[in-house]
C-alpha positions in Angstrom: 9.6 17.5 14.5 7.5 16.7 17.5 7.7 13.3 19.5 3.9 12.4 18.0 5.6 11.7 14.0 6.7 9.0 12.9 9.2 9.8 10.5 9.9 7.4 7.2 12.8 8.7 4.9 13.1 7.4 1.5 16.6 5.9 3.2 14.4 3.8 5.8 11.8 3.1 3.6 15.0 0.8 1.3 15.7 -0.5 5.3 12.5 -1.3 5.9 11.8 -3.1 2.5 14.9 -4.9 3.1 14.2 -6.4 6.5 10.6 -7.4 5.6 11.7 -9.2 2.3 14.3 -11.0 4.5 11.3 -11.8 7.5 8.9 -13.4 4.4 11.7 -15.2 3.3 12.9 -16.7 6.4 9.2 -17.6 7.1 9.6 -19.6 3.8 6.3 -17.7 2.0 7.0 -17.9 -1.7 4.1 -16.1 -3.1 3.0 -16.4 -6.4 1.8 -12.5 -6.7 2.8 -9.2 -4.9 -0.4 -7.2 -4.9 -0.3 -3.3 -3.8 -3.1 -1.2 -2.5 -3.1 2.1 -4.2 -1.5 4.5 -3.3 0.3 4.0 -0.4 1.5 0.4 -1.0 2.8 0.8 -4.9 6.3 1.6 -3.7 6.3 -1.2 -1.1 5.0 -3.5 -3.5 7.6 -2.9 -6.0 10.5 -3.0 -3.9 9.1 -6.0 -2.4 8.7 -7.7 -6.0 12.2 -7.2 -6.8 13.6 -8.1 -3.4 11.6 -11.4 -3.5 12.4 -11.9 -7.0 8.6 -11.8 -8.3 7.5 -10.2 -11.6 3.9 -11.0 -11.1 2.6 -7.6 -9.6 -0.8 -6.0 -9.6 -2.5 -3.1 -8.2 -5.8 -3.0 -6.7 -7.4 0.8 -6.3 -9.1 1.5 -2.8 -10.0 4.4 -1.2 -11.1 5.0 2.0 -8.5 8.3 3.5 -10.1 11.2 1.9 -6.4 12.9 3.5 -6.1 14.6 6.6 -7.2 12.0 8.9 -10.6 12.3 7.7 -12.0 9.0 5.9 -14.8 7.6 4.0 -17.7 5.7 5.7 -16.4 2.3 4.4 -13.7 1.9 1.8 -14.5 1.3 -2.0 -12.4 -0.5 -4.9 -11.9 2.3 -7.4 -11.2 1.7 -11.1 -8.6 0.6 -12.6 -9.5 -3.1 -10.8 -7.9 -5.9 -10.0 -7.8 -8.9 -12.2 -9.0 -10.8 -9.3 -9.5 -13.9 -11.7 -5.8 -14.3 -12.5 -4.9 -14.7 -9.0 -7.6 -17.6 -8.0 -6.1 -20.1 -6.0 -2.6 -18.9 -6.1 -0.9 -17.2 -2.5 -0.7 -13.8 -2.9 1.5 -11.4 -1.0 -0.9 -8.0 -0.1 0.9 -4.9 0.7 -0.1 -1.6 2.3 1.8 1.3 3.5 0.0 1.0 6.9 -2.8 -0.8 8.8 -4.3 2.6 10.0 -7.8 0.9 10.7 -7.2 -2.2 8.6 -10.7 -1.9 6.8 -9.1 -1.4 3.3 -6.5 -4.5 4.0 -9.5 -6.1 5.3 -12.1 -5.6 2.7 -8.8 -6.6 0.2 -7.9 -9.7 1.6 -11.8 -10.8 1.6 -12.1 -10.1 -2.3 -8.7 -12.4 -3.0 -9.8 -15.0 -0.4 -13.7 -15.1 -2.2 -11.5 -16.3 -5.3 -9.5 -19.0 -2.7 -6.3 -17.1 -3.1 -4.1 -17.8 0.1 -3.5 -13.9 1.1 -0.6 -13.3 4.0 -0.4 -9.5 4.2 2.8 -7.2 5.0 2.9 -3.5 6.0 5.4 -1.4 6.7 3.7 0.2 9.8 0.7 -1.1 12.1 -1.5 0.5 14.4 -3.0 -0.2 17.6 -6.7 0.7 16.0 -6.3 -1.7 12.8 -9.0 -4.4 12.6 -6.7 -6.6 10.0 -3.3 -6.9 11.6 -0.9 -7.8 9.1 0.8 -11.2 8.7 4.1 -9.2 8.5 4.9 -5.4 9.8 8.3 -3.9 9.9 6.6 -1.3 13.0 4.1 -0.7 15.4 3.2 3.0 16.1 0.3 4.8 17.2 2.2 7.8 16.0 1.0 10.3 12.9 3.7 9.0 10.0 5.2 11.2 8.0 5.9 9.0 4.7 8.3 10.5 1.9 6.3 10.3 -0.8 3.2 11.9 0.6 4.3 14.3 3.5 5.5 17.0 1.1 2.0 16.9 -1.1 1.8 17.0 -4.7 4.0 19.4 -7.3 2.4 22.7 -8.6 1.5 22.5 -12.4 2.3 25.5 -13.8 -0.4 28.0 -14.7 -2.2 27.2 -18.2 -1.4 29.3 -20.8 -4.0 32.1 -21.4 -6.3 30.9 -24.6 -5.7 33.3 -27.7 -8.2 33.5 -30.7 -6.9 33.4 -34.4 -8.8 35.2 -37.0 -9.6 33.2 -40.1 
């Protein structure tokens, strides 16, 4: 691989999780909710949910990487949404796989603040172009990352059977 990747494996990724549970814990943030921005943060999320002991989990839908580097002009919230009422005035945990430009984990923690949840945000990776740093991140590249779960692209479904026609 070339010296411009950053590689995760799904290995790291349980290192990773790890370390940040143990960095929100030892900064004594006992959120009430661990919220994950689809796609990229579900895993996080989850592994972050057992690790801090939290069963409240959600999901919020945004998308603003159309893939390949190449993004939307601003992000949007996608359906399945958020039952942003639920969370209102409890401290939420946000998660995302990376604060690329930080415009989704922006636009995020402005729709759970607008409901006066207290949001601290965690990523595993940050960049130097983000516009949201996050309250905790386990790296800081400015490298392409290669994540497990996405650098391999999605399974082929096999071809669908040819349609027949049955006399009556």
């Amino acid at each position: 691989m070339s010296d411009d990747r950053e590689i995760l494996s799904y290995e790291l990724f349980g290192t990773a999780a790890r370390e940040l549970a143990e960095t929100i814990a030892a900064d004594n943030f006992r959120p009430d909710a661990v919220v994950g921005i689809a796609r990229g943060g579900l895993a996080l999320a989850g592994a972050l949910g057992y690790a801090l002991d939290l069963k409240m989990l959600g999901s919020l839908n945004v998308e603003f990487s159309t893939g390949g580097g190449a993004t939307l002009e601003i992000p949007i919230v996608l359906p399945p949404t958020l039952d942003q009422e639920s969370l209102a005035g409890k401290s939420v945990l946000l998660v995302d796989d990376v604060a690329d430009s930080g415009r989704a984990l922006k636009l995020v923690v402005e729709l759970l603040r607008a409901r006066g949840s207290e949001v601290r945000t965690v990523c595993l990776y940050s960049k130097p172009t983000t516009v949201e740093e996050p309250t905790y991140v386990w790296k800081k590249t400015s490298k392409w990352i290669m994540f497990p779960w996405s650098s391999e692209g999605p399974v082929a479904y096999p071809a669908p059977a040819p349609a027949t026609h049955h006399a009556n």
